[in-house]
PyMOL CGO cylinders between C-alpha atoms (Angstrom):
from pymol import cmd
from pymol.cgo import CYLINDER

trace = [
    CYLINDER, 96.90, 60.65, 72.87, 96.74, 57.85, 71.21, 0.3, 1, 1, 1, 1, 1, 1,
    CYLINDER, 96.74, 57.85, 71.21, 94.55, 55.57, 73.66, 0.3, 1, 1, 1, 1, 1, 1,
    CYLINDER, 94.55, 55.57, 73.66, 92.18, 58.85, 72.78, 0.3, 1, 1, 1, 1, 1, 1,
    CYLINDER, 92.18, 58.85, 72.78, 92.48, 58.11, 68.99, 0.3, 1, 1, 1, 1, 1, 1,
    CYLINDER, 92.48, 58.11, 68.99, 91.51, 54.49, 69.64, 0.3, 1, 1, 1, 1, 1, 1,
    CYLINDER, 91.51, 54.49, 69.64, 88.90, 55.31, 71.50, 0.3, 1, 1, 1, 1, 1, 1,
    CYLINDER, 88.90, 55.31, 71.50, 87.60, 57.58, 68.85, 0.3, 1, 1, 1, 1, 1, 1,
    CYLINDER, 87.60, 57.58, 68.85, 88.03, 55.02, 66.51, 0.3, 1, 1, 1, 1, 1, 1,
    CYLINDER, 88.03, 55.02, 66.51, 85.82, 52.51, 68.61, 0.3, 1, 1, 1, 1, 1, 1,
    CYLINDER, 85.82, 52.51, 68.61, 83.29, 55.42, 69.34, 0.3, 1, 1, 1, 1, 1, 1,
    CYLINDER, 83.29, 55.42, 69.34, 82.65, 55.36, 65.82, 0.3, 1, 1, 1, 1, 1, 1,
    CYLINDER, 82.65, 55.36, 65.82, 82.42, 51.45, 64.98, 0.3, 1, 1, 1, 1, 1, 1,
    CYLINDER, 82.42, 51.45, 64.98, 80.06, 51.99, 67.34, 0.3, 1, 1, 1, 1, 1, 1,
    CYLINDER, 80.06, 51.99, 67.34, 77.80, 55.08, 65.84, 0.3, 1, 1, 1, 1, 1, 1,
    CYLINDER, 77.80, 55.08, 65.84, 78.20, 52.67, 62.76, 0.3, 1, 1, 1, 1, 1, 1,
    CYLINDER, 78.20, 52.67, 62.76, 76.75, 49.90, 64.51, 0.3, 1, 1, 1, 1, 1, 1,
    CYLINDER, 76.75, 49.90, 64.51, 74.27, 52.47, 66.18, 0.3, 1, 1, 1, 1, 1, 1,
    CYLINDER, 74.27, 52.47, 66.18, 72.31, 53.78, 63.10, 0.3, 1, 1, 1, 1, 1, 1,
    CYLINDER, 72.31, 53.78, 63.10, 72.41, 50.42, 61.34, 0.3, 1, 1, 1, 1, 1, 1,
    CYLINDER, 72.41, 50.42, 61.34, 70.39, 48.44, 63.82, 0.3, 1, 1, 1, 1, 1, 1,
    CYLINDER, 70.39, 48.44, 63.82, 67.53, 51.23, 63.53, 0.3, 1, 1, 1, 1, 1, 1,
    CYLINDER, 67.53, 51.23, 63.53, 68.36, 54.50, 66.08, 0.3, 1, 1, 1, 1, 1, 1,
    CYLINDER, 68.36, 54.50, 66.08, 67.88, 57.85, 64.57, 0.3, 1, 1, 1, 1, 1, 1,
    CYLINDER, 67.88, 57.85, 64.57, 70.52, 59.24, 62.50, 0.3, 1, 1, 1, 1, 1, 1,
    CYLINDER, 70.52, 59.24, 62.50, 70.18, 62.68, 64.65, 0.3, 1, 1, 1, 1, 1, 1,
    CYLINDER, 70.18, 62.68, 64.65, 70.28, 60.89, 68.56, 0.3, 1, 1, 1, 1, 1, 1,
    CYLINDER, 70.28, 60.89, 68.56, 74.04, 59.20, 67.23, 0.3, 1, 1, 1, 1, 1, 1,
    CYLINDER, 74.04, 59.20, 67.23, 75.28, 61.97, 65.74, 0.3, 1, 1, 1, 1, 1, 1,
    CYLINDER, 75.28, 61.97, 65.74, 74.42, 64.27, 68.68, 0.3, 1, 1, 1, 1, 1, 1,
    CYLINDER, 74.42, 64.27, 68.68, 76.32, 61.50, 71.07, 0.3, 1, 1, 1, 1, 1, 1,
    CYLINDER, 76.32, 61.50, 71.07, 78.92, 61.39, 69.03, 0.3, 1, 1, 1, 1, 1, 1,
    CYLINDER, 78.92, 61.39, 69.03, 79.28, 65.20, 69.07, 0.3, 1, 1, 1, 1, 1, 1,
    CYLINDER, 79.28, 65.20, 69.07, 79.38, 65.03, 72.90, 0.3, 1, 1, 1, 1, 1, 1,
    CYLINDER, 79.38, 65.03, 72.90, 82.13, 62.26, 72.82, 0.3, 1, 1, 1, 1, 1, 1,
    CYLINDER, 82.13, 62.26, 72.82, 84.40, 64.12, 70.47, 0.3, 1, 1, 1, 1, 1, 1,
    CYLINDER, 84.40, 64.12, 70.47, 83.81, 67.68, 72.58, 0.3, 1, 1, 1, 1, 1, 1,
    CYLINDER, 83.81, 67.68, 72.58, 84.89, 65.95, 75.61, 0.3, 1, 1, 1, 1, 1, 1,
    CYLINDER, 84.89, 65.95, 75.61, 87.72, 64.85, 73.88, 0.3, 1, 1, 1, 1, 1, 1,
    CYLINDER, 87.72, 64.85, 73.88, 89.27, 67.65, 72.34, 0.3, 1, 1, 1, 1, 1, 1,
    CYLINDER, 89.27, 67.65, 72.34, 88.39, 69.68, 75.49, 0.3, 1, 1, 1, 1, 1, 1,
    CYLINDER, 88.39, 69.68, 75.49, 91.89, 71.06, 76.23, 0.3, 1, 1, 1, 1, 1, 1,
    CYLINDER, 91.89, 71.06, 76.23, 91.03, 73.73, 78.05, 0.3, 1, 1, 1, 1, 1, 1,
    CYLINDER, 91.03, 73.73, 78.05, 89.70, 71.87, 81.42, 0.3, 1, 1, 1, 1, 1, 1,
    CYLINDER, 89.70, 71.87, 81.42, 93.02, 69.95, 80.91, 0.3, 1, 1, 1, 1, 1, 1,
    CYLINDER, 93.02, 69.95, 80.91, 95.09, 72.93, 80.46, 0.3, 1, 1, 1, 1, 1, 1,
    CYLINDER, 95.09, 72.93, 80.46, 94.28, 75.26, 83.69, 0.3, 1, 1, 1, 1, 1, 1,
    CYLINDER, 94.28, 75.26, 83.69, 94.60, 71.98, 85.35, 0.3, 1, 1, 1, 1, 1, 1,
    CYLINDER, 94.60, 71.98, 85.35, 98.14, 71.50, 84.55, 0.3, 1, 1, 1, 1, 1, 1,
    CYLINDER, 98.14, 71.50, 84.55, 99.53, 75.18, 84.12, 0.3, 1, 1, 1, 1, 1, 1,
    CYLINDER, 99.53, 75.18, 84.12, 99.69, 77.95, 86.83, 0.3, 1, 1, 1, 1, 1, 1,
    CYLINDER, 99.69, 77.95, 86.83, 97.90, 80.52, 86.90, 0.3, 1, 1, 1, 1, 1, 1,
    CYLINDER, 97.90, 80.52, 86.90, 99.98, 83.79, 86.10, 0.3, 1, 1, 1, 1, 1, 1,
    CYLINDER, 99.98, 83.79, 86.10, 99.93, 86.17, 89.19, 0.3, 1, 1, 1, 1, 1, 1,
    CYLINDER, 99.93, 86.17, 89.19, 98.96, 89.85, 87.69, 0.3, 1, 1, 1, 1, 1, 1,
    CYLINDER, 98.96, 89.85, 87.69, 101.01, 92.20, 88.76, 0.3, 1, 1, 1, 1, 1, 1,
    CYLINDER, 101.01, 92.20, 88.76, 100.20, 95.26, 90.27, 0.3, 1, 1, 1, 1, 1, 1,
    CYLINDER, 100.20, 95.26, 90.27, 99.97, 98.47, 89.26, 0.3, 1, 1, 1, 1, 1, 1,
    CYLINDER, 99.97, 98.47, 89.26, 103.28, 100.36, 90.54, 0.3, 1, 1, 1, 1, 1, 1,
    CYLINDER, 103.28, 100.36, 90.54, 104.76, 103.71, 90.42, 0.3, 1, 1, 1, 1, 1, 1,
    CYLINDER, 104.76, 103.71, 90.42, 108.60, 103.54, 89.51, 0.3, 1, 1, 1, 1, 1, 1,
    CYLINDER, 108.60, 103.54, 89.51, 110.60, 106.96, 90.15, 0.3, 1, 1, 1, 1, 1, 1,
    CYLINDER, 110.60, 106.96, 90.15, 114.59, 106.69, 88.83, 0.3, 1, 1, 1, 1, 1, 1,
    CYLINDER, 114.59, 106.69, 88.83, 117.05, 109.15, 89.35, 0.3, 1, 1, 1, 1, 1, 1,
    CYLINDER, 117.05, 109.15, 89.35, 118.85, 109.29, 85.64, 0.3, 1, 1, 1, 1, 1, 1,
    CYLINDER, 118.85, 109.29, 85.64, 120.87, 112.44, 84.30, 0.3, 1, 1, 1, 1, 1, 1,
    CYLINDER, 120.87, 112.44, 84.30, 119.77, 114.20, 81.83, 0.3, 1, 1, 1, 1, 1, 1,
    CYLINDER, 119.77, 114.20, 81.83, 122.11, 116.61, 79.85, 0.3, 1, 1, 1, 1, 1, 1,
    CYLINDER, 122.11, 116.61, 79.85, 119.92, 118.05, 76.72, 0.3, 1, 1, 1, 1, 1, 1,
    CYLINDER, 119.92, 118.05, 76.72, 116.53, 117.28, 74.97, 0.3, 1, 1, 1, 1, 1, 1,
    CYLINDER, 116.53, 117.28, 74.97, 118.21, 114.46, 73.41, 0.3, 1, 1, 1, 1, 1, 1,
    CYLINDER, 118.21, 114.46, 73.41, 118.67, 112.63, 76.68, 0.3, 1, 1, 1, 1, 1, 1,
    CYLINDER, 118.67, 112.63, 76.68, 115.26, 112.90, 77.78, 0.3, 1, 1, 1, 1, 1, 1,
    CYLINDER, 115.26, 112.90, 77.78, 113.71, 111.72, 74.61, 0.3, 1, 1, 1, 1, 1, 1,
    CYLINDER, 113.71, 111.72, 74.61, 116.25, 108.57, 74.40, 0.3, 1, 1, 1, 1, 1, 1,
    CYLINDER, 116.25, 108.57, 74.40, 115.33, 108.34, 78.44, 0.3, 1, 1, 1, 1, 1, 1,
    CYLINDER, 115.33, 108.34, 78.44, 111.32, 108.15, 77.72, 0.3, 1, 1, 1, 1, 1, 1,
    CYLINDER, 111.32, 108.15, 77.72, 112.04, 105.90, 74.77, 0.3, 1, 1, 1, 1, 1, 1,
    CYLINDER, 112.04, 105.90, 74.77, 113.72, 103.56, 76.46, 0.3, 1, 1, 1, 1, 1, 1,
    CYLINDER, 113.72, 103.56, 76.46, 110.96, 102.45, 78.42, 0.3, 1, 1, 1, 1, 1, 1,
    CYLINDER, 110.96, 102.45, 78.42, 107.83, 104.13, 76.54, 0.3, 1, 1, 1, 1, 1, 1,
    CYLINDER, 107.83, 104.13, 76.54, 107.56, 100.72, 74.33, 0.3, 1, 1, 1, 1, 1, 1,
    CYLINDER, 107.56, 100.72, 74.33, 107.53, 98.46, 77.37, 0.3, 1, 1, 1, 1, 1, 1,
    CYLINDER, 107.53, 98.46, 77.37, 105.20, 95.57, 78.29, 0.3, 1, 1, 1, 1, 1, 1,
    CYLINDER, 105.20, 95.57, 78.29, 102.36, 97.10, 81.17, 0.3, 1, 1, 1, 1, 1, 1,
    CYLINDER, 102.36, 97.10, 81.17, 103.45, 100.72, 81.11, 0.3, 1, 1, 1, 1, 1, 1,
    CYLINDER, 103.45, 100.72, 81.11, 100.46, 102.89, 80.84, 0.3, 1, 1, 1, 1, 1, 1,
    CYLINDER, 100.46, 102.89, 80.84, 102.40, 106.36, 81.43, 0.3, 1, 1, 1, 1, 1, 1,
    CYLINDER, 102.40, 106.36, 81.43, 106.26, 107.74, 81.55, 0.3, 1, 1, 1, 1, 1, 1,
    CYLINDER, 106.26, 107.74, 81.55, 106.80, 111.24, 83.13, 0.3, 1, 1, 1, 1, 1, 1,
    CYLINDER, 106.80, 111.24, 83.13, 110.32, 112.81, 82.51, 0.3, 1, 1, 1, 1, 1, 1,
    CYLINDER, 110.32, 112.81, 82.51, 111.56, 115.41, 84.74, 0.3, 1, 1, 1, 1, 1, 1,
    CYLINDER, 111.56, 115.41, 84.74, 114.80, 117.07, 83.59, 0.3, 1, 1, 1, 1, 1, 1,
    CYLINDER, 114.80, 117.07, 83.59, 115.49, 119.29, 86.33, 0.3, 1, 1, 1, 1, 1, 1,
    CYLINDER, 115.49, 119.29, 86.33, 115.23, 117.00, 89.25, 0.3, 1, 1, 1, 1, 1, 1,
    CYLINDER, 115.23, 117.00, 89.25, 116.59, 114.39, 86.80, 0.3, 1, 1, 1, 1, 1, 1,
    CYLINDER, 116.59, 114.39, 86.80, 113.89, 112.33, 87.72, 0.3, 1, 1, 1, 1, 1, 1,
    CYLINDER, 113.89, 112.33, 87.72, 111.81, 109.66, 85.02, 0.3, 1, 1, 1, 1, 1, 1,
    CYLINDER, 111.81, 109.66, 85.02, 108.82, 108.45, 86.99, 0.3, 1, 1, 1, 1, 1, 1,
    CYLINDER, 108.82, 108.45, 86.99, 107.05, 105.00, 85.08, 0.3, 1, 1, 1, 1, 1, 1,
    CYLINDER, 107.05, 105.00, 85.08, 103.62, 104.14, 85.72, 0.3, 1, 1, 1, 1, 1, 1,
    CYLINDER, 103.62, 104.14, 85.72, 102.19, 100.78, 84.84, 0.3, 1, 1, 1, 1, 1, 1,
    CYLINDER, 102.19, 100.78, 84.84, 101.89, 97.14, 85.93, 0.3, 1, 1, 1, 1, 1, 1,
    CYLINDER, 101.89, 97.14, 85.93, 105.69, 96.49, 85.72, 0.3, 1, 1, 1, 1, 1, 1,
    CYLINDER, 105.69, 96.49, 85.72, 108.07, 95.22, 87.69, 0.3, 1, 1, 1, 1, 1, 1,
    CYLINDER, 108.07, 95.22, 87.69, 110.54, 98.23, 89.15, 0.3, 1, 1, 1, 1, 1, 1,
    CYLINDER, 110.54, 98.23, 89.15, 113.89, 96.00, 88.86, 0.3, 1, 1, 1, 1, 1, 1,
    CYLINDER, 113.89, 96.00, 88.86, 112.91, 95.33, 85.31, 0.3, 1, 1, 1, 1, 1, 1,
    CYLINDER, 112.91, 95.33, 85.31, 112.28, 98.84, 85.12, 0.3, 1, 1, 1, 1, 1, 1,
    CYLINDER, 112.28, 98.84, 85.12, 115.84, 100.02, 86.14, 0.3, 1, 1, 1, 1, 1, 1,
    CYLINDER, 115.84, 100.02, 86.14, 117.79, 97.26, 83.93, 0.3, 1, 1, 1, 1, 1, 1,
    CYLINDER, 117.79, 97.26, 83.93, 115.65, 98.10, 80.63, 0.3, 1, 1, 1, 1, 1, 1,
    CYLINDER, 115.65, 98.10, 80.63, 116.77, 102.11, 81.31, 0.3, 1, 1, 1, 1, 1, 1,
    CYLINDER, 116.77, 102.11, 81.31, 120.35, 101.20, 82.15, 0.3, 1, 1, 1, 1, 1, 1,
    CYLINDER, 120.35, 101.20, 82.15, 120.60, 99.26, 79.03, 0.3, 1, 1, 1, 1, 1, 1,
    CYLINDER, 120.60, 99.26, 79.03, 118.71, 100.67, 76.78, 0.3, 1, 1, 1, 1, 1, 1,
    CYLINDER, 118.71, 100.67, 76.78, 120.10, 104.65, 77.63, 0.3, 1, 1, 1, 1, 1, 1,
    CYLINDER, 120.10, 104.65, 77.63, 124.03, 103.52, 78.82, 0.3, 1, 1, 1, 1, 1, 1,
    CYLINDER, 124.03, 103.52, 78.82, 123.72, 105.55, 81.16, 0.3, 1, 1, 1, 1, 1, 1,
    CYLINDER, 123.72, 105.55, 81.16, 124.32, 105.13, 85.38, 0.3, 1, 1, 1, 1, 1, 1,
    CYLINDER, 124.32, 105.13, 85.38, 120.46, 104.66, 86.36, 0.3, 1, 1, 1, 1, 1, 1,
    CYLINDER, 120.46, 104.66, 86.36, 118.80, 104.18, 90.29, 0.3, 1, 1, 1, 1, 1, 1,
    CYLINDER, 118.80, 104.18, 90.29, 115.93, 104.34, 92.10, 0.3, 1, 1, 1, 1, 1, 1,
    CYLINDER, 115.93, 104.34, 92.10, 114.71, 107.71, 93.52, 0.3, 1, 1, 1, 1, 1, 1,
    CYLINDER, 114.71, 107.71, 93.52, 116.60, 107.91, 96.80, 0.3, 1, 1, 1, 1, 1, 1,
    CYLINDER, 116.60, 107.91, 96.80, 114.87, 110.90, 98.14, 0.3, 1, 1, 1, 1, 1, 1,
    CYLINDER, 114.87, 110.90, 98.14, 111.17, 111.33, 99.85, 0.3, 1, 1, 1, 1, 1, 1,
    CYLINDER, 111.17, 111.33, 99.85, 109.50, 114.27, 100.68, 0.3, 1, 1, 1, 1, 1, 1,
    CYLINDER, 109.50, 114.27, 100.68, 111.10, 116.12, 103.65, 0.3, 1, 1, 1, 1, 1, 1,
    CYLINDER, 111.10, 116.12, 103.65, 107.59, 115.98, 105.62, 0.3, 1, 1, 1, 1, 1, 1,
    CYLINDER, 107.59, 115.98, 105.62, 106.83, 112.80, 105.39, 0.3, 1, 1, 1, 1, 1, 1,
    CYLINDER, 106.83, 112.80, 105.39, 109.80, 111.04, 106.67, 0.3, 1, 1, 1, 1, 1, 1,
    CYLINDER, 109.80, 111.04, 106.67, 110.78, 112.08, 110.96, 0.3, 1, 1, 1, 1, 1, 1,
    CYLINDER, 110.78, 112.08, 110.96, 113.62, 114.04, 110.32, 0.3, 1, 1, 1, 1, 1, 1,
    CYLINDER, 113.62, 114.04, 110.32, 116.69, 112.07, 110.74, 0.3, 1, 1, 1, 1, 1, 1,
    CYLINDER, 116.69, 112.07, 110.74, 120.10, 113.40, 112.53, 0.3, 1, 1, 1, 1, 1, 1,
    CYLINDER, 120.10, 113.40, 112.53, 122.70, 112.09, 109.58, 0.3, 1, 1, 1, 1, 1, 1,
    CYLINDER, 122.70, 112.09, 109.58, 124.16, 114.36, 107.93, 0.3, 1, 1, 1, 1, 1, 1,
    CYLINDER, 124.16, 114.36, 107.93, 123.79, 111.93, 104.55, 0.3, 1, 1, 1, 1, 1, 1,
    CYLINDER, 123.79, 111.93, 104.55, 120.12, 112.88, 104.82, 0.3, 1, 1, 1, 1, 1, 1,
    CYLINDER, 120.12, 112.88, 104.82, 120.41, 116.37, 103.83, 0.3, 1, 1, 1, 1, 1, 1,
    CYLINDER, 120.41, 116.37, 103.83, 121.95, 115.96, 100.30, 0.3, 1, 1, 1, 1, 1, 1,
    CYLINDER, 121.95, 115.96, 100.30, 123.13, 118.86, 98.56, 0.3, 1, 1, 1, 1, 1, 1,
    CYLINDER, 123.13, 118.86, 98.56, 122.01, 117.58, 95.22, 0.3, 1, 1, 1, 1, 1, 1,
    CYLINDER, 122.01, 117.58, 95.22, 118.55, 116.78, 96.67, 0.3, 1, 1, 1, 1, 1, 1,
    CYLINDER, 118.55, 116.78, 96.67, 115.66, 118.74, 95.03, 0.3, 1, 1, 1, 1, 1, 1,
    CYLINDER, 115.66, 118.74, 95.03, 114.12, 121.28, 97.23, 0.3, 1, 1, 1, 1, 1, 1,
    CYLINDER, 114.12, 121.28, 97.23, 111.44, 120.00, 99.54, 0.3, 1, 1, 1, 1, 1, 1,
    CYLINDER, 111.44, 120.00, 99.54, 112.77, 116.28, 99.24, 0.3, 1, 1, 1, 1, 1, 1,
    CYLINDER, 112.77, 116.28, 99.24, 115.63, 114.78, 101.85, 0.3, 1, 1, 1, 1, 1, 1,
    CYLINDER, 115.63, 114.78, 101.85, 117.65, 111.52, 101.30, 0.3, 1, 1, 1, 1, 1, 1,
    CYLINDER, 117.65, 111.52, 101.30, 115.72, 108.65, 102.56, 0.3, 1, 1, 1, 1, 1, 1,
    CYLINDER, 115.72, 108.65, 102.56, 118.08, 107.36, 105.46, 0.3, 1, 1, 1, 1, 1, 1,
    CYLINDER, 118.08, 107.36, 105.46, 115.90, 103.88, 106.38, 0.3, 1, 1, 1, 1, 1, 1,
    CYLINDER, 115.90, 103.88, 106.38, 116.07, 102.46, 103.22, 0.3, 1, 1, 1, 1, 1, 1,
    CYLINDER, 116.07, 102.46, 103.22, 119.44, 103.79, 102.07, 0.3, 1, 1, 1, 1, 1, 1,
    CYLINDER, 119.44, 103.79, 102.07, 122.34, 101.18, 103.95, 0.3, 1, 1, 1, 1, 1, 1,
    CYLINDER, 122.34, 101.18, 103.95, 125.10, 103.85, 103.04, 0.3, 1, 1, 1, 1, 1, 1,
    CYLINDER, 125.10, 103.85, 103.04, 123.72, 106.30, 105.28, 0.3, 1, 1, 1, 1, 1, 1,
    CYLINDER, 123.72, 106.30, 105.28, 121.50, 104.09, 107.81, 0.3, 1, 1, 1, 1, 1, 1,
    CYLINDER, 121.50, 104.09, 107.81, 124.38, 103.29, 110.13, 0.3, 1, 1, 1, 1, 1, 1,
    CYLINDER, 124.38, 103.29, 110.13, 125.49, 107.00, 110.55, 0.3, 1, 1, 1, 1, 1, 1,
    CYLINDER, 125.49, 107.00, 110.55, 121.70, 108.20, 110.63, 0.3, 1, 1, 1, 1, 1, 1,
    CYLINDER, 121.70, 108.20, 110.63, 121.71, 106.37, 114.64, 0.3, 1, 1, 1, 1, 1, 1,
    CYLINDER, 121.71, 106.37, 114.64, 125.43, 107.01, 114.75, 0.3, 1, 1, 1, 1, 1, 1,
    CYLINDER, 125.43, 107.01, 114.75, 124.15, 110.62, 114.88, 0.3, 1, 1, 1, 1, 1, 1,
    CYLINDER, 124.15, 110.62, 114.88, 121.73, 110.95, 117.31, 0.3, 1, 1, 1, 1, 1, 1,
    CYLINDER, 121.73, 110.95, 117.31, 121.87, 112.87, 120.48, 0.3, 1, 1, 1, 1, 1, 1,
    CYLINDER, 121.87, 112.87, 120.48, 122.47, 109.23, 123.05, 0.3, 1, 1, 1, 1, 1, 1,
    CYLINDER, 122.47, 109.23, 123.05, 125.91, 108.80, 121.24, 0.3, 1, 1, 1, 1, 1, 1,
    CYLINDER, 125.91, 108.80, 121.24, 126.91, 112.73, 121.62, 0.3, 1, 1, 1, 1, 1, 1,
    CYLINDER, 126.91, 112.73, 121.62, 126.17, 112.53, 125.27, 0.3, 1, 1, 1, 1, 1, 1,
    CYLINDER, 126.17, 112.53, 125.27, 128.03, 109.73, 125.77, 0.3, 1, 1, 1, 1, 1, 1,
    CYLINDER, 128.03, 109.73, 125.77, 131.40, 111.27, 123.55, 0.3, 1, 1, 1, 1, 1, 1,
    CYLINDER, 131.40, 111.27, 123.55, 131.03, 114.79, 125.76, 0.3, 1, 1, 1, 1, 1, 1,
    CYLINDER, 131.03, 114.79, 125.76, 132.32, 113.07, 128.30, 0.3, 1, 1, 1, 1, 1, 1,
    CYLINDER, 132.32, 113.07, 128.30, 135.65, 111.32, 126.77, 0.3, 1, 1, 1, 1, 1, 1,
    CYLINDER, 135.65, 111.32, 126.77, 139.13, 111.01, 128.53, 0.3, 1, 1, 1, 1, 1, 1,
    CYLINDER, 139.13, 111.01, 128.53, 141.17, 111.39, 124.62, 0.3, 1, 1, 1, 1, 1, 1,
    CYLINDER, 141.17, 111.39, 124.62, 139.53, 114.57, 124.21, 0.3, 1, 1, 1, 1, 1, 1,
    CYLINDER, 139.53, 114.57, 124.21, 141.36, 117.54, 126.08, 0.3, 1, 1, 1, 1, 1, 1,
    CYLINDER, 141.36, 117.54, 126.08, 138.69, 119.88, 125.25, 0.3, 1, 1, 1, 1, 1, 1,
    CYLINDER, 138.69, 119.88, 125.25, 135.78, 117.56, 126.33, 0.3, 1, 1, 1, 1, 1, 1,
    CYLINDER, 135.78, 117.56, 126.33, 133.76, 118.55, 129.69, 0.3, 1, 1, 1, 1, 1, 1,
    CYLINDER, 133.76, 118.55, 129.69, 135.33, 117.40, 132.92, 0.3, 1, 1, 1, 1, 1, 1,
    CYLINDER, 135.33, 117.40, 132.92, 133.07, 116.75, 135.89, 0.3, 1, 1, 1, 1, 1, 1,
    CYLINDER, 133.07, 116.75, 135.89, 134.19, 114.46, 137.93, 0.3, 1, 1, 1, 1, 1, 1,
]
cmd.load_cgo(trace, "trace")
């Protein structure tokens, strides 16, 4: 900064020097313009030197939250209605369900409803039952899942273990077991 100063300084000893020995007043003080704008240009300097913000991408976020009374919900949509990048909140009482829409990021999401409501907040475990193959765990088939939606077994590591635990290779294999008096016996 300050090697630019001098050099200002110097720039204009010589403009000084310039339109004394008989240029015209309007040729030094357009130079001198050009000097000065390539000094205080910041900006070529600054995207050099910072990074470049990555913009996120727009995202729908779906969180299981319960929701008692009118009161709830409103406090629910609040919490997250003021919220850097969210464009739209949806709130769903009877599946309990507040879906966010917006260029946010979902963990951000969950932490800003758990906070601001109090209350026990997660993402939407459940997918619609024809889209996912139907799994063979009984986890998958939750009691408290809205009709037409089943418990999403790959992504859930509670019930991914008993989803193959379940399949039919393991109850072939435990038909024929020697600890089980009622088991089949061909042998």
């Amino acid at each position: 900064m300050i090697n630019d100063v001098l050099a200002l300084a110097k720039s204009l000893k010589i403009a000084f020097l310039r339109i004394t020995s008989g240029y015209s007043l309007f040729a030094v003080i357009m130079g001198f313009l050009e000097y000065v704008s390539e000094l205080c240009d910041f900006e070529s300097r600054w995207h050099s030197h910072r990074k470049l913000k990555k913009r996120k991408q727009l995202q729908t976020v779906e969180i299981k939250i319960k929701m008692d009374c009118e009161g709830c919900e409103r406090r629910v949509k609040k919490s997250v209605d003021g919220m850097k990048g969210v464009t739209q909140v949806e709130v769903d009482p009877k599946q309990s369900k507040l879906t966010v829409i917006g260029y946010v990021d979902p963990d951000k999401v969950l932490e800003r409803v758990r906070h601001r409501t109090g209350k026990k907040a997660e993402f939407w475990p459940y997918v619609p039952s024809d889209v996912v193959p139907r799994p063979y765990a009984p986890e998958a088939y939750d009691k408290k899942a809205p009709p037409g939606y089943v418990r999403n077994v790959l992504d859930d590591p509670v019930a991914a273990p008993l989803a193959r635990a379940s399949s039919f290779e393991v109850k072939y294999t435990t038909a024929f077991s020697d600890e089980n008096p009622n088991a089949c016996a061909v042998m």
